[in-house]
N, C-alpha and C positions, 0 to 999 in steps of 0.2 A: 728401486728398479722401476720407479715410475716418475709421474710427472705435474708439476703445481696445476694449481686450478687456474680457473677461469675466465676469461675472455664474452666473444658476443654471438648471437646466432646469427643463422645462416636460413639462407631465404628454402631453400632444399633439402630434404632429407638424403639425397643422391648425391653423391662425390662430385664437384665440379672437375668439368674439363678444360676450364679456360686455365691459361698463368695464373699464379696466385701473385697477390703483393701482402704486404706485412699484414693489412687488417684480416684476410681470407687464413694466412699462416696462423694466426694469434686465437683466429674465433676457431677455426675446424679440433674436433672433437675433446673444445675446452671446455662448452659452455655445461655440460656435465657436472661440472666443479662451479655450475655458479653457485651462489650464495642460496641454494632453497631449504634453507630453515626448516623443519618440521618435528613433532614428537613423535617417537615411534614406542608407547609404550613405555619409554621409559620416565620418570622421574627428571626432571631437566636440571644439569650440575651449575650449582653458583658460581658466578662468576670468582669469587674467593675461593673456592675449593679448586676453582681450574690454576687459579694463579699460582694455590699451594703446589699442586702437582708440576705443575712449571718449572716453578723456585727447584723444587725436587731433582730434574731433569739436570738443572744448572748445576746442583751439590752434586750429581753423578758424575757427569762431565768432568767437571774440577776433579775427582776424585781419582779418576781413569787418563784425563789429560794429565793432570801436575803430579802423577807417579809415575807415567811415560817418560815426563820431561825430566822428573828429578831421579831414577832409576836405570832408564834406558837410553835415551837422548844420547850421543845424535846413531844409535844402533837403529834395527826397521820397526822393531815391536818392542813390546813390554812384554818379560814373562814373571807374571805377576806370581808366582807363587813363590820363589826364587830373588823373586825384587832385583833382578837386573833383568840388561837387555837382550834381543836376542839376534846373533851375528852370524852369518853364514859361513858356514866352516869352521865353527866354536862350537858346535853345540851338534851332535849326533844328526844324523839325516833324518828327515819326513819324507823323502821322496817329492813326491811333485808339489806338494803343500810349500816346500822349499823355493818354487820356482816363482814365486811371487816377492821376494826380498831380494834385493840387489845391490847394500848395502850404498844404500840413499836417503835416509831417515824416513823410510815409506811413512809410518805415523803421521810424524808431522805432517806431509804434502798430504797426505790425506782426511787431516782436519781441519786444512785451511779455512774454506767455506764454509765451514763447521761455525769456528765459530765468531762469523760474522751473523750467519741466521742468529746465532745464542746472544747474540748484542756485546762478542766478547771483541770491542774494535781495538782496544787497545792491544790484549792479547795479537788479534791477529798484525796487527805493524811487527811488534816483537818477532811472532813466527816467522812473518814473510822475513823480514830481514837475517833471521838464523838460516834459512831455507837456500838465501844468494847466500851466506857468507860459508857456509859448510855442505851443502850438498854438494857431491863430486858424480855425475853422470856419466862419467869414463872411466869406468871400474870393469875390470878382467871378471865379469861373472856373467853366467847363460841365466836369464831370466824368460819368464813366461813373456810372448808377445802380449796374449789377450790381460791378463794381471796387469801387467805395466803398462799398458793402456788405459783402464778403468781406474787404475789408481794413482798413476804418476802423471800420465800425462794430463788427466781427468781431475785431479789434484791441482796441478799446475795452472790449468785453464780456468776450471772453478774461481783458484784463487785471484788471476789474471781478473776475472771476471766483475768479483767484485771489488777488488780493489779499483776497477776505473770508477764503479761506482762510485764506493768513497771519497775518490779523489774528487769527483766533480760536485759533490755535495760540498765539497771547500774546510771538511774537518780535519781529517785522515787522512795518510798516504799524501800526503803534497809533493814529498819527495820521491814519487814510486814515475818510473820512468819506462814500461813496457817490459821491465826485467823477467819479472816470470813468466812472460810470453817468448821470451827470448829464449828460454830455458826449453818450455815445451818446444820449442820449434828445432830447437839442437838435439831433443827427444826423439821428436820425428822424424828428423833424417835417420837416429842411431835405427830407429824402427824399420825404417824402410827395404834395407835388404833382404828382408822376411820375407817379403811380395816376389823375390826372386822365382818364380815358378812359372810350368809354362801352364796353371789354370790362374793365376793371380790368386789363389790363395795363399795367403803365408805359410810358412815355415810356425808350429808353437811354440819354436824357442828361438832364443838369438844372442849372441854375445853382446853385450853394452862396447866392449873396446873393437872386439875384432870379428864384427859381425856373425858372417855364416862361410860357413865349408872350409874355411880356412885351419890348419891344421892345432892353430892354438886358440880358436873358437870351441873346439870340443860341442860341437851342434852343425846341426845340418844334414843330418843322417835318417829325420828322421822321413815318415812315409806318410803319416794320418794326422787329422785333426781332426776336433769335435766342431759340430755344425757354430754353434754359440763363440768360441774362438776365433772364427773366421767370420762371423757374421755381425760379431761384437765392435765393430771401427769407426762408423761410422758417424756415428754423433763427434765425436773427439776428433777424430782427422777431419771430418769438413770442416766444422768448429776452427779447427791451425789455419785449415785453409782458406777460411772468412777473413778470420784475425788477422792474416799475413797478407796474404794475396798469392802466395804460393799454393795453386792448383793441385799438385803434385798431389797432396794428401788426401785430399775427396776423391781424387779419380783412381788412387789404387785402394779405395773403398769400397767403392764402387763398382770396380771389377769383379772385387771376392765375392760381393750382393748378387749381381750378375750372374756369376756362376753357381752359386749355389741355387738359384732359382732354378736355372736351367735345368741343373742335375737333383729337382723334385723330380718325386716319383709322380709320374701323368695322370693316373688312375688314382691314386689316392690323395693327390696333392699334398702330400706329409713329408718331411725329410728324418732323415734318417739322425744317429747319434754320433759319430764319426765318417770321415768322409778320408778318401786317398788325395792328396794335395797335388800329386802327377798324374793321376787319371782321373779322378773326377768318381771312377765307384766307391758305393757306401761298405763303410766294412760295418758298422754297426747298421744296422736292419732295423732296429727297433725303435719307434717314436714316441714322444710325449711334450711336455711342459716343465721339464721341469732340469737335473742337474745335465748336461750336454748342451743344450738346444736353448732353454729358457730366453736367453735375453736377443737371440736371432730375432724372436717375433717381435718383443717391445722392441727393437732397434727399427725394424720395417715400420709399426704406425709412430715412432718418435721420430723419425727420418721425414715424415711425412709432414709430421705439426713443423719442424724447423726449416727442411730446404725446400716447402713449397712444393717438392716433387710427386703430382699425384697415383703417379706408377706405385712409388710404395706404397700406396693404399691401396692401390689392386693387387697386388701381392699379399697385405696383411690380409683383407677378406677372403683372400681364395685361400689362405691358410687357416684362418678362423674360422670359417663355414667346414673345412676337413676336420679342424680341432673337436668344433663341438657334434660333429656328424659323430666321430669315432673314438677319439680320446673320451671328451667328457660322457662322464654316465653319473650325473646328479648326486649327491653332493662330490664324487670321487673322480680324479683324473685318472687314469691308466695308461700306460703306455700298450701301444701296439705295433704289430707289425706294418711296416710300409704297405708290403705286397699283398699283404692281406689282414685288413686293418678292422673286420671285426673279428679277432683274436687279439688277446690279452698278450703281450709278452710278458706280466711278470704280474705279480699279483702283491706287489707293494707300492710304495708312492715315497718320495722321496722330500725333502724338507723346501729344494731350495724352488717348488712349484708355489710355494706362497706368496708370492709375487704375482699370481696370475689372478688373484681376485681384483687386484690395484691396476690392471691392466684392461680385464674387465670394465673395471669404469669408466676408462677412457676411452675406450671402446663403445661404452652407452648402451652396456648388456648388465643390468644390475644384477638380477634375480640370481642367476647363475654365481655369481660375484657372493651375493649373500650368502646363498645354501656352501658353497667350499669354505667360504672363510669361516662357517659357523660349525660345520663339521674340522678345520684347525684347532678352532679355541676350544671344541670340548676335549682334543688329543691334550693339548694343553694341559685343558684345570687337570685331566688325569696325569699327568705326568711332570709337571711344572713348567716344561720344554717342551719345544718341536724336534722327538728326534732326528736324527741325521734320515732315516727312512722306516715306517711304518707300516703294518701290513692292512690288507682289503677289510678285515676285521679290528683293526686300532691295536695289535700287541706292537711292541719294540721289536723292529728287526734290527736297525743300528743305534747302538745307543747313543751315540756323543750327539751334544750338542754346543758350537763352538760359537755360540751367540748370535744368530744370525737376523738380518733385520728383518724381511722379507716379510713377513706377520706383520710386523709393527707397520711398515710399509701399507699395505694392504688396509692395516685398520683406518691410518688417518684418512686414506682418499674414499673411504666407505664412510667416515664422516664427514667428509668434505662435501660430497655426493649428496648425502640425505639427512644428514642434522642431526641425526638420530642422535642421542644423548649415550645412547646403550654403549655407544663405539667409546667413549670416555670410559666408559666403566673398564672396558675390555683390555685398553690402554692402562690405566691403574692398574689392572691386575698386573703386565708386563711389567711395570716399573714394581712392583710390591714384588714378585717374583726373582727380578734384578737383586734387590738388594738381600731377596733373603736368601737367597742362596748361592747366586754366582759374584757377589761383592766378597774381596778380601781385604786385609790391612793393605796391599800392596796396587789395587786396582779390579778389577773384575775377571775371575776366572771360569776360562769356555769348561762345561761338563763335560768331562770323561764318559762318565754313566749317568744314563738321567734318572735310570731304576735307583741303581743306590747315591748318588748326589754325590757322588767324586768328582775331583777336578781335574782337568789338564791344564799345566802350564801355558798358559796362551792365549793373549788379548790380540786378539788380530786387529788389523788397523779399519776393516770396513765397519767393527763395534764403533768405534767413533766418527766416523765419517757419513755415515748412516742411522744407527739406532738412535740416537741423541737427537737427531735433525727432525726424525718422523716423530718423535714422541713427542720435541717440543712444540713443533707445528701442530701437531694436534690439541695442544689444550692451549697456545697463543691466541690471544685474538688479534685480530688486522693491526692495531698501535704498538703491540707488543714486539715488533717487527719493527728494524730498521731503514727497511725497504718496498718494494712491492715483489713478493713472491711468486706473485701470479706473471710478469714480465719473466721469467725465466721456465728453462725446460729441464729436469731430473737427469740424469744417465742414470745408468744402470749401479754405478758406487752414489748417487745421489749429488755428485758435483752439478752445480747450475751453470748454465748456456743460458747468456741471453737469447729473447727470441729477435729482438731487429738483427741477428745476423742471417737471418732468411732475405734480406735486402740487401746485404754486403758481400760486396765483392765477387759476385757469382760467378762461379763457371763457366766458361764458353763454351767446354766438349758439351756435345749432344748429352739430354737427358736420355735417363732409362727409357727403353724401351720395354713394355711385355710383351713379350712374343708368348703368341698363343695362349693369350691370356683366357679363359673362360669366361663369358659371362652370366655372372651367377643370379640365382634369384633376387629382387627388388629387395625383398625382406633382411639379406644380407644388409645392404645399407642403411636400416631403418631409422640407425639408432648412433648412424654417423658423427652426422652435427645435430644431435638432440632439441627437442621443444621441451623447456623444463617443465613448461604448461601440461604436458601428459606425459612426462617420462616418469611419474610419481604417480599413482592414482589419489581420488583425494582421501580416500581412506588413510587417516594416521598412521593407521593399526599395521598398514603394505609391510614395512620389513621383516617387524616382530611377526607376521604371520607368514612369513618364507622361514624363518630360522625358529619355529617354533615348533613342526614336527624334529627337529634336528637333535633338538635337546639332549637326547638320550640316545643318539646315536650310536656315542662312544659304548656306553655301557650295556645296551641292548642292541647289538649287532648279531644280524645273521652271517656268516660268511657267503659271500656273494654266487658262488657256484651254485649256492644250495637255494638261492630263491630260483638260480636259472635250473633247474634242476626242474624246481615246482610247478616252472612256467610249462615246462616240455610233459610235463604227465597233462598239465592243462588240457594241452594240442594232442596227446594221446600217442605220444612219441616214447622209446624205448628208454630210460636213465643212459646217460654212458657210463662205460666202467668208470670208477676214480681209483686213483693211486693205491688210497690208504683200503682199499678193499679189495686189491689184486692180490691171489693166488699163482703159481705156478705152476700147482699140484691143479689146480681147477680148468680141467678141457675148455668148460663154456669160455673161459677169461682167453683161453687161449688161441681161440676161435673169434674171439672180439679183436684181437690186439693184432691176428690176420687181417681183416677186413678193414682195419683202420689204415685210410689212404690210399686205398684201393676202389672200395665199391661206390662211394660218393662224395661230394664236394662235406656233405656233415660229417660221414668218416673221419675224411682227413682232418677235418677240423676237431674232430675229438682225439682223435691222434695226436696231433701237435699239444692239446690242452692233456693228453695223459703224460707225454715223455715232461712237459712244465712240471705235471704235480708230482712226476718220481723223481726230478731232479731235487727238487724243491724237498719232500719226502727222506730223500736219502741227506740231504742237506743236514736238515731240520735233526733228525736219527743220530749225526755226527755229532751234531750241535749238545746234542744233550745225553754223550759222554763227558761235559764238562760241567761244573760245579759253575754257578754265576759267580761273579767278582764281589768283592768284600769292601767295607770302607773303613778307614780310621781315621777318625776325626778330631783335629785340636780342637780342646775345648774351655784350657787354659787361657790365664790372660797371656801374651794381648789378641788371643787368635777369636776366642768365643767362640766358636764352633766352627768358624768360616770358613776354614781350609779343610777339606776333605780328601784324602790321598788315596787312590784309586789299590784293594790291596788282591793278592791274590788268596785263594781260599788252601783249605786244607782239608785231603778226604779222613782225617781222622780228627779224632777231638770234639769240643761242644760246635754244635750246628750253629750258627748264630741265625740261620733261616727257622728253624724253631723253636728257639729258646730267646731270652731278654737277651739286651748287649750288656758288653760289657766293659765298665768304666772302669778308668783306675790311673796311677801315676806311673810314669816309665821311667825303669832302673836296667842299666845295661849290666848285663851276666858277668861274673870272671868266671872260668875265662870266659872273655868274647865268643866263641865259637859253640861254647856248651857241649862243649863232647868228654864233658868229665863233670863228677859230682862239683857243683859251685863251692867256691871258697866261700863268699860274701849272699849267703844267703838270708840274711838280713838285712842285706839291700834290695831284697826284690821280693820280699816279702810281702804278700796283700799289695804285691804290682802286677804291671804288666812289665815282663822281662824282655828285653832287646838283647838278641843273638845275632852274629854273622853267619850266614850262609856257608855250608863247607866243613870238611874233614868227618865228618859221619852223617849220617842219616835223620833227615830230620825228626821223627818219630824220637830216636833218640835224642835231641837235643829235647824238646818239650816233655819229657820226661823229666830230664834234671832238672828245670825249673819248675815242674809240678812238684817235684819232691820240696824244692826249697820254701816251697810256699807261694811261687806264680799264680796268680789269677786267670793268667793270661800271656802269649807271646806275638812277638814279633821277629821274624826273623826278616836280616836285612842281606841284600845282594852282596856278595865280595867282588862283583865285576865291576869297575866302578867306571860310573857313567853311562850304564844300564837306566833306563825307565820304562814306564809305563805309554807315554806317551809314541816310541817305536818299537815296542816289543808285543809279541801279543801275551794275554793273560797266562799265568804262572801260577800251577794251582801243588800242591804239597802233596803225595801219594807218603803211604806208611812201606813198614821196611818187609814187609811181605811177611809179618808177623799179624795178631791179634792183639789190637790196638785199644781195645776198649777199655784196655785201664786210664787210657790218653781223655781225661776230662775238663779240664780249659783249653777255650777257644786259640788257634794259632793262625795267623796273619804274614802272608810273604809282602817283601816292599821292595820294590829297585832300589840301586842304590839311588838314585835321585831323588826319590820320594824320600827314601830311610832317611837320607843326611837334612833333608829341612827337620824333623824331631830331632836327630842327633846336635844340629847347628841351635834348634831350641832351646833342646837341655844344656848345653852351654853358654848360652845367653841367658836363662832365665832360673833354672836351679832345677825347677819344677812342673814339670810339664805334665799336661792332666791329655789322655787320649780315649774315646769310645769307637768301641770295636763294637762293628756291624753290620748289616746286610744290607742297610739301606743308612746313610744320614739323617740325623733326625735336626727339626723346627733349629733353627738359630734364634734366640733369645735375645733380641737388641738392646733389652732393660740389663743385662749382664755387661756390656760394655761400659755401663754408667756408674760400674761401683769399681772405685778407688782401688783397691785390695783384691788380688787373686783369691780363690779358692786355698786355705790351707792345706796339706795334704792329708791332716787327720781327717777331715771332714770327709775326704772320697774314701777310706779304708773302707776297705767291703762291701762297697756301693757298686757292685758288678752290674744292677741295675735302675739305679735311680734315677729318677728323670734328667732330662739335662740343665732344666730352670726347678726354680719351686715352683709347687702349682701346676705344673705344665701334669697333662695325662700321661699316662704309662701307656706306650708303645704297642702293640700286639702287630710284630714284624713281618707277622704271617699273612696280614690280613691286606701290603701295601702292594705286593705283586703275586700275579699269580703265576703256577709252575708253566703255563705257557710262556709267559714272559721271561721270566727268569732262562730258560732254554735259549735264549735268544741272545746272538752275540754283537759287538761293536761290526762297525765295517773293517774290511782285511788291511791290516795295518802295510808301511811300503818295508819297512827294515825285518832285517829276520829274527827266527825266537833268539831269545838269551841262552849265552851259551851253558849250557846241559852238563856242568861237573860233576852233578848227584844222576845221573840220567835210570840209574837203575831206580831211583826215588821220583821220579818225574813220571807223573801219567802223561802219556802224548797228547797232543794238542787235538788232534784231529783222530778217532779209530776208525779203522774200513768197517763197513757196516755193508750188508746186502741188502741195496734196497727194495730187492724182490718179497724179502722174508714180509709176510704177517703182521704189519704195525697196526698197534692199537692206538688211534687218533687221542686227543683231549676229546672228552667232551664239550659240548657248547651248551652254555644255562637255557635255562627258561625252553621259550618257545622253539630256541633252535633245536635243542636238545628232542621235542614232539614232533620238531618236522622231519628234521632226519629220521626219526623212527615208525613214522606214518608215509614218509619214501619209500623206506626199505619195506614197508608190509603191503605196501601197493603195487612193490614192484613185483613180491613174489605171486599176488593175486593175481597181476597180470599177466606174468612167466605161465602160471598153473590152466586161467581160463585159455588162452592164446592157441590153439591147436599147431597152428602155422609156424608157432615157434619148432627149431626141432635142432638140436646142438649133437654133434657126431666128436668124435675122440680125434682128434690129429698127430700124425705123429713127427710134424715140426717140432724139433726144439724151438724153447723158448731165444737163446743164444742168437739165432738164424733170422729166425724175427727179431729181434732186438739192433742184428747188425744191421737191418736197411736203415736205421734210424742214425745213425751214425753223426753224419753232418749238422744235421737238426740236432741231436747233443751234444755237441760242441758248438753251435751258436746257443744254444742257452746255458751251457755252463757259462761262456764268456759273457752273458748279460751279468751272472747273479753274479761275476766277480769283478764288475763295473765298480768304481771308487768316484764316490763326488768327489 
């Protein structure tokens, strides 16, 4: 979501105002990325050790492309657990996840440019030619506008791209004749009827055959868009429109840009996170950097480096001077409200803001760039992944994470930027991280749970089109390259634009104008077109000494209320109420929770931050009526541990959260369903037993394989074509009996997941599984030996490591019960259907959030300031004469109703889905 390095300086630190031509296009806020070398601290990596990790990049690639091609082709994805492809309307709904496939071999087109950076040329002839002979772009399906832009058309033009290259190098491509431009441009009309509106923002969906509104389009109905969809065109349709000469595309780009400027908030200069496409008001209120909005703002300063237009550059600064007034608060971004933007709307962070360090640089704001990207990697080494969203203190609020590059992104242009060697290290870890946990036999799988290292079915196409590209360019140097890198510009899926199309074919409609633009302070610009002579100081030590109080961020964090907390006893100001210490029974509280929004502008400001932390509160409360997810992991040949199936728990039986896991071979029950004493209890003897879901209760089914001699079970879905992947979590409740004679561990599985072991044990005789709370190390010296595991060798091994040699586990010690409480984001399908339902704990229990909750504690020093708050505050309640609290006899209810509206925009934030 960023963009190559660099170019030449520029005589001004101040945005020019004259036309630009190619040399002003090429040098404005490149020269960032020029070549300044330096040690920052770290050890400098040999030129062989960079090649190794290189080569490495290449083995991945091959391994994630040539199971694509030989498993999926010419379907959109690879679903690598599964080892076929994945086709729309074959395979159960994701919901809007779905709206990015359009049965086009999206993959492919989206590795085109792929792998030309990887030096893969001959490869890419082959693609391009599959690409003309089998993609069909008139296919009866609603696809995402913004999707199918970043990635098909983006795809298409990338590959257009370099292919003229090649061709004029006189190797490659000799017979390549415009075709893939041809393609995109048959794209862009299909795209066009989106812009049908009377704000010129698009429609986010559109039929490929039969546009919009039309009755067998099934789209067009709808009313909202997110800011980032509509602001995401930019680069790609002027792009068509350079290439072509047809206008048509930059100017209804142009227009959506337009209007969403307009329709910024004045006062805060922020936009919001959905917008109404016929009126122009925000229905999402809340702002930030990151899933909505993100690529809005790199598109304003990338708009700016290509079409020479320097309006988008007063646009990107008058958004980046609001960013970092209000959003950023060192190392952490936060979202807030438009209308009143020093208020926090939500008190987590989201994954896909990792992009905004790398944007940073381009920008010529390092510092800031360092301190965020250094508070990622330590979320990181603690989790292995960036989850899907995080909170202000670093626990897992959503687990999954579906490979995203954004990180990787971010690192290479932070060593593009300053040499620093550290940022290789940082890169290694990603690629070591890669393989040991989301590499399978079939290609690489996105995490389910990054707590317990399950996986979801699902190599989405920007893992290749992106992760691959930023990793290899980070340890390439200049020759390792078939081209010059630095002659093109990024999009936001990482497809390259040349930049001489900043001189081709230009537009003749008037440029943007900014009306009522601001003009902001000098210092805003400072850092424009950079002098690399002092954008570094000459201290080596500059970066390592911004990312060095950062270090322990992760693991010694206060939660952030509670420094502002500290701050305000400073100033000798009152604590406000918090959530987790609200009464109902208590007068004073109740006399606070009057005065909130009424007596002052801090009031109300504490008001809005109380209803956040009861929503948040009663959330959380919910949350942890559920038991966290389970893992079962192959760890037979040929799997080695690499597949992890995401399982559901059971509230009865061995904990696997406090006890060892548990290893062993899977033997399916007679009968299958386990509702009667087993025939073949010799067969699942010192195993782990596989049962079908159905006809009694589960409680009882884990009995008769206790009896038989089970170690351990599984019980598998009878719905079939059930998963993990759109169902939410499925945990085992007992039969309303006293359960604790129930002593091996019991595991639910969709059927999806179930039938990969089932499909095993039929391919292989013997399949070895460990049951557990979290996945444990994969062993890659295990792959290397000839000969499975026998199965005498695992008898009774419920805990033995998973290699030799490897330490024994203490499962307890990998999350803590804060995390653990903490669930995926709300899946789009609904639960599995419920034939045991009197055996089924609900998903969700109503909980009052009023009642008494006793928070976690928070270690160390947190844990002495809160309790040095709380004795200050009653010193200060006791000395204070002037204090003086009277009984009301407002219901709590009556108070609660004014709040109404306000709880219901913040429910609808926390139930927001990247």
């Amino acid at each position: 979501m960023s963009e190559a390095g660099g170019g030449r300086g520029c005589g001004s630190a101040v945005p020019q105002r004259a036309p630009w031509n190619l040399l002003a296009t090429t040098a404005a806020l490149y020269l960032v990325m020029a070549t300044s070398v330096w040690t920052a601290g770290a050890a400098p990596m040999s030129r062989e050790e960079k090649q190794k990790l290189g080569n490495q990049v290449l083995e991945m690639f091959d391994h994630a492309y040539g199971n694509y091609m030989e498993h999926a082709y010419p379907a959109d994805e690879l679903m690598p657990l599964t080892c076929r492809g994945r086709v729309r309307g074959q395979e159960p709904s994701r919901g809007d996840v779905d709206d990015a496939l359009g049965k086009f071999s999206l993959t492919l087109i989206d590795s085109l440019d792929t792998l030309v950076v990887l030096n893969k040329t001959k490869e890419f002839e082959d693609a391009v030619r599959k690409v003309l002979r089998d993609v069909n772009l008139d296919n009866d399906v609603v696809v995402s506008v913004f999707e199918t832009n970043i990635r098909v058309l983006g795809g298409l033009l990338g590959g257009h791209s370099l292919a003229i290259m090649l061709k004029e190098k006189g190797e490659y491509m000799q017979w390549y004749n415009d075709e893939l431009l041809q393609m995109a441009k048959q794209l862009g009309y299909k795209l066009l009827p989106a812009f049908n509106t009377t704000s010129g923002l698009p429609y986010p969906r559109i039929n490929l055959k039969f546009g919009i509104r039309k009755p067998e389009a099934r789209t067009g109905t709808e009313t909202d868009t997110c800011t980032a969809c509509a602001g995401t065109l930019i680069l790609e349709f002027a792009a068509l429109s350079r290439f072509t000469g047809a206008t048509i595309f930059e100017e209804y780009a142009r227009k959506a840009l337009d209007f969403l400027w307009e329709k910024r908030q004045r006062s805060s200069n922020l936009v919001g996170v959905t917008i109404n496409i016929h009126t122009g008001d925000w229905v999402r209120k809340d702002s930030g950097v990151g899933a909505g909005i993100d690529s809005y703002y790199e598109y304003l300063l990338k708009a700016y480096v290509l079409l020479g237009d320097d309006s988008f550059l007063e646009r990107f600064n008058t958004h980046y001077d609001a960013i970092m007034r209000y959003i950023s608060q060192p190392p952490l971004l936060l979202d807030v409200h438009i209308h009143k933007p020093m208020l926090n709307a939500r008190t987590w962070m989201d994954a896909l803001l990792a992009f905004f360090p790398g944007l940073q640089v381009l920008k010529g704001d390092i510092r800031p760039a360092i301190e965020t990207h250094e508070m990622l990697y330590q979320v990181i080494k603690k989790h292995n992944f960036l989850p899907e969203a995080f909170t202000t203190d670093f626990r897992v609020h959503w687990a999954q994470h579906p490979l995203r590059p954004e990180f990787a992104e971010s690192t290479y242009f932070l060593y593009k930027a300053t040499g620093d060697p550290y940022y290789l290290e940082v890169g290694k870890t990603l690629i070591e991280n890669l393989n040991k946990y989301a590499r399978v036999p079939c290609g690489f799988a996105a995490m389910k749970d990054v707590r317990t290292g399950s996986h979801e079915d699902r190599m989405d196409s920007f893992f290749l089109a992106e992760m691959f590209k930023y990793l290899y360019l980070l340890f390439a140097d200049k020759e390792d390259i078939i081209f010059d890198i630095e002659d093109y510009i990024f999009t936001t899926e990482a497809h390259l634009l040349p930049l001489w199309l900043s001189t081709t074919n230009q537009s003749t409609s008037k440029k943007n104008t900014t009306s009522e633009y601001i003009e902001l302070d000098d210092s805003n610009f400072d850092w424009t077109c950079p002098n690399t002579q002092i954008l570094f100081p000459n201290d080596p030590l500059y970066a390592q000494s911004i990312r060095e109080p950062l270090k322990n961020v992760v693991d010694k964090s206060c939660p952030r209320g509670i420094i502002r907390v500290e701050e305000s006893f400073r100033s000798g100001a009152k604590p406000p109420l918090r959530a987790r210490d609200f009464m109902a029974t208590n007068p004073e509280h109740l006399e606070i929770l009057k005065k909130m929004g009424a007596a002052s502008s801090i009031d109300a400001e504490d008001g809005l931050r109380f209803m956040q932390e009861m929503i948040e509160l009663s959330s959380q409360q919910q949350k942890e009526q559920q038991l966290p997810p389970r893992a079962v992991q192959i760890v037979s040949h040929p799997f080695f541990g690499r597949v992890v199936l995401t399982a559901g728990p059971a509230q009865f039986g061995l904990d696997l959260s406090k006890h060892k896991e548990t290893r062993g071979f899977v033997a399916s029950s007679k009968p299958y369903n386990g509702c009667s004493e087993l025939t073949n209890p010799e067969a699942v003897m010192g195993k782990i037993a596989l049962i079908q879901r159905g006809q009694c209760m589960f409680a009882e089914k884990a009995r008769h394989i206790q009896n038989a001699g089970a170690i351990g079970g599984i019980v598998i879905d009878d719905n079939e074509g059930s998963s993990s992947d759109t169902a939410p979590l499925f945990q085992m409740a007992g039969d309303g009996k006293d359960t604790d004679d129930i002593k091996i561990p019991m595991l639910f599985l969709f059927s999806k997941e179930g039938s990969i072991i089932l499909d095993a044990l039929r391919e292989y005789e013997e399949v070895e599984v460990l049951l557990s709370d979290k996945a444990k190390d994969r062993d890659p010296d295990m792959e290397n030996e000839e000969q499975p595991f026998s199965e005498s060798d695992s008898q009774n091994q419920s805990a033995e490591p998973l290699a030799p040699g490897s330490q024994e586990v203490d499962l307890g010690d990998h999350e803590s019960p804060e995390d653990s409480s903490l669930d995926s984001p709300p899946e789009s399908s609904p639960a599995a259907a419920a034939d045991e339902a009197a055996d089924v704990s609900p998903s969700e229990q109503n909980s009052d959030p009023l009642e008494n909750h006793e928070p976690p504690s928070l270690d160390g020093e947190c844990t002495d300031l809160d309790n040095q708050l709380q004795e200050q505050s009653e010193t200060e309640e006791d000395s204070n004469p002037n204090v003086s609290w009277g009984k009301k006899d407002q219901p709590i209810d009556s108070i609660l109703a004014d709040w109404n509206e306000d709880i219901e925009a913040f429910e609808m934030m926390e139930k927001d889905e990247l």
